[in-house]
C-alpha positions in Angstrom: -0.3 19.5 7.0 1.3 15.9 8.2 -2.3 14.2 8.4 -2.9 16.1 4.7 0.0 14.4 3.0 -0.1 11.1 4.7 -3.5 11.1 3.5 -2.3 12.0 -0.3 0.6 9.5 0.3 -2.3 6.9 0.9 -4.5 7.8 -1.7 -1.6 7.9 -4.2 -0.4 4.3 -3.2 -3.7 3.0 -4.0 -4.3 4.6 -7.1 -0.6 3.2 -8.4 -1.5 -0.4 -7.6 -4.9 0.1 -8.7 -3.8 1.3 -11.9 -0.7 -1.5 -11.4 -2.8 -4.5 -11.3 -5.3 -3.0 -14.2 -2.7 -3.0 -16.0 -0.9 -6.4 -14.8 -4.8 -7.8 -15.6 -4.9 -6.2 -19.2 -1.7 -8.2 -20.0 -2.7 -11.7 -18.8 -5.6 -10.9 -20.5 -3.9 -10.5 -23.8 -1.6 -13.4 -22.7 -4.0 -15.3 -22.5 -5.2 -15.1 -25.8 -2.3 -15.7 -28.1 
């Protein structure tokens, strides 16, 4: 059970600052072009 939710911990943290810096990327992007 611990080694199951550090795991989901883990993958959770990556998906946010995946999703994070997609996002941060999509508004320089758009930054960018004004």
């Amino acid at each position: 059970d611990v080694i199951l939710a550090t795991a989901l911990a883990t993958l959770g943290a990556f998906i946010y600052n995946l999703s994070a810096g997609f996002v941060g990327g999509v508004e320089l992007t758009l930054a960018e072009d004004e």
